[in-house]
C-alpha positions as a printed NumPy array, in Angstrom:
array([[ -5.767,   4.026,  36.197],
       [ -4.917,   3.816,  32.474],
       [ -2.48 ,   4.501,  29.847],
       [ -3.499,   8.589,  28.68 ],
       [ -0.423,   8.181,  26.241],
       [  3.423,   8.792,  25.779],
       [  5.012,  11.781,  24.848],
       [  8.234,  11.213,  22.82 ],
       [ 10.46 ,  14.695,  23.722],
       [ 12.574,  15.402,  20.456],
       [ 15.312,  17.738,  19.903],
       [ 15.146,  17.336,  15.856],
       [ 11.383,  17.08 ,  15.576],
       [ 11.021,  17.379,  11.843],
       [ 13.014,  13.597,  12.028],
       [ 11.574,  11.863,  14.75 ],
       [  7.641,  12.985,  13.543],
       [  8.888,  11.324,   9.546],
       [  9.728,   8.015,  11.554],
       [  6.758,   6.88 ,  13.871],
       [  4.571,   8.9  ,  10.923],
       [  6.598,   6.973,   8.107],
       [  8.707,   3.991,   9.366],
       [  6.485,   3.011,  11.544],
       [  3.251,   4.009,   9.592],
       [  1.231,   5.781,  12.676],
       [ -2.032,   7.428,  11.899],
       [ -1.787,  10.97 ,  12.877],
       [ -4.755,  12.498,  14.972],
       [ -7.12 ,  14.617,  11.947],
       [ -7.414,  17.878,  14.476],
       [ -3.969,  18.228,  16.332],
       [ -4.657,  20.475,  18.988],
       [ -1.549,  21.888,  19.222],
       [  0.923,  23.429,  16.817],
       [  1.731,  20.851,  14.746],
       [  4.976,  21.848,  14.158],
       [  6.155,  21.859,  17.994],
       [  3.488,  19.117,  19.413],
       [  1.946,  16.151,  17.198],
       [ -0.159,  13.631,  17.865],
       [ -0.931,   9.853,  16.801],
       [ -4.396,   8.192,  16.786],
       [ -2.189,   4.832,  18.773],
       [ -1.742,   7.633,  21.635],
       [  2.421,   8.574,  20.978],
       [  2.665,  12.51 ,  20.863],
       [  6.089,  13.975,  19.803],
       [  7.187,  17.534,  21.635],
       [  9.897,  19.37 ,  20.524],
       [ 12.29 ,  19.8  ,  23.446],
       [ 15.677,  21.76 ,  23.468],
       [ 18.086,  18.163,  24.1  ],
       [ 17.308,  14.945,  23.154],
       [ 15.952,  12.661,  25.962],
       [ 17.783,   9.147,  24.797],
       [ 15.843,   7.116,  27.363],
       [ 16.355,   4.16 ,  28.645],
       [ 12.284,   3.208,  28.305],
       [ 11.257,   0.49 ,  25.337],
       [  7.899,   1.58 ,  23.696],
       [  6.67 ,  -1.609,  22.194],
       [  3.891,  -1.907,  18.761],
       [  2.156,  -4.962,  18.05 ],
       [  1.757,  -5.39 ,  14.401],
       [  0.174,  -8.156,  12.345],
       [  3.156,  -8.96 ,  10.516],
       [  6.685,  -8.332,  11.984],
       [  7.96 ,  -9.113,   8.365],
       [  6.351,  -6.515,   6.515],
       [  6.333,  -3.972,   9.17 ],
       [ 10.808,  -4.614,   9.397],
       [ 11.026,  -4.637,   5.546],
       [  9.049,  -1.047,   5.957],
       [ 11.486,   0.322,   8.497],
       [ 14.481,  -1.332,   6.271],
       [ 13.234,   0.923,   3.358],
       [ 12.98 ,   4.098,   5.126],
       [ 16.756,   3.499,   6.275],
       [ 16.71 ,   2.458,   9.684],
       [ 19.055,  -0.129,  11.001],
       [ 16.831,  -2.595,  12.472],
       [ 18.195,  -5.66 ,  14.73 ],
       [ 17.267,  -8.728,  13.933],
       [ 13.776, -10.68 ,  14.931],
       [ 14.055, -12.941,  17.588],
       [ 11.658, -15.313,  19.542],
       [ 10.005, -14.002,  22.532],
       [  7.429, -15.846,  24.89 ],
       [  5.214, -17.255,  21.623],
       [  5.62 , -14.409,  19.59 ],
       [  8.687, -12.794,  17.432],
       [ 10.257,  -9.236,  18.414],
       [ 12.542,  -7.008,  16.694],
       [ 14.255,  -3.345,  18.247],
       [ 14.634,  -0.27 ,  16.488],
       [ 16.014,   3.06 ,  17.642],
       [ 13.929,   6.403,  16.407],
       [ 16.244,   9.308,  15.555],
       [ 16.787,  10.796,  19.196],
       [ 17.909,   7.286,  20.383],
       [ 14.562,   6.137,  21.75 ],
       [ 14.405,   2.152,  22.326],
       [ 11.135,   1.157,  19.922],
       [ 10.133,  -2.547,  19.998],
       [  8.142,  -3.919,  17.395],
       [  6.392,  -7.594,  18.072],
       [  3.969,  -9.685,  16.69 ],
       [  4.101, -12.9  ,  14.083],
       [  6.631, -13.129,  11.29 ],
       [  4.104, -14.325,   8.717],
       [  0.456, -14.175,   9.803]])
């Protein structure tokens, strides 16, 4: 068995879509199979669905990225409020919340 992907329900669609498309800088999927505007897909296997309330889950996705610095300094200039980067097991963390409430985890090293 293996990861397919994770589907991200989102009552204001338009919002959530800008921030894994532009905070966190996902790479969209060239032919979305779906309409766009209700169901859209990233290449790192996240899909956003519009759904009539938002979910607010209490599941973390987590991104590795090669530098937690410049990926939180990204996030800071798109206007998110991001906690602060902490240790964790070798590696440093930070969370973010998308704009449905979503836990998002971003790890990796602070300056590669």
């Amino acid at each position: 068995m293996r990861l397919q992907g994770i589907i991200v329900f989102a009552k204001d669609f338009k919002s959530v879509l800008a921030f894994y498309r532009d905070g966190l800088g996902l790479t969209p999927v060239a032919e979305q199979p779906f309409d766009p505007r209700k169901f859209f897909q990233f290449e790192e296997g996240i899909s956003i669905h519009s759904a009539g309330t938002p979910t607010g889950s209490k599941n973390k996705m987590v991104f590795e990225v090669e530098s937690l610095r410049e990926a939180r300094e990204r996030l800071v200039r798109y206007g998110k409020r991001v906690r602060k980067i902490e240790p964790f097991t070798g590696i440093d963390v930070f969370d973010v919340r998308d704009p449905e409430g979503n836990r998002v985890q971003v790890m990796g090293p602070y300056d590669p």
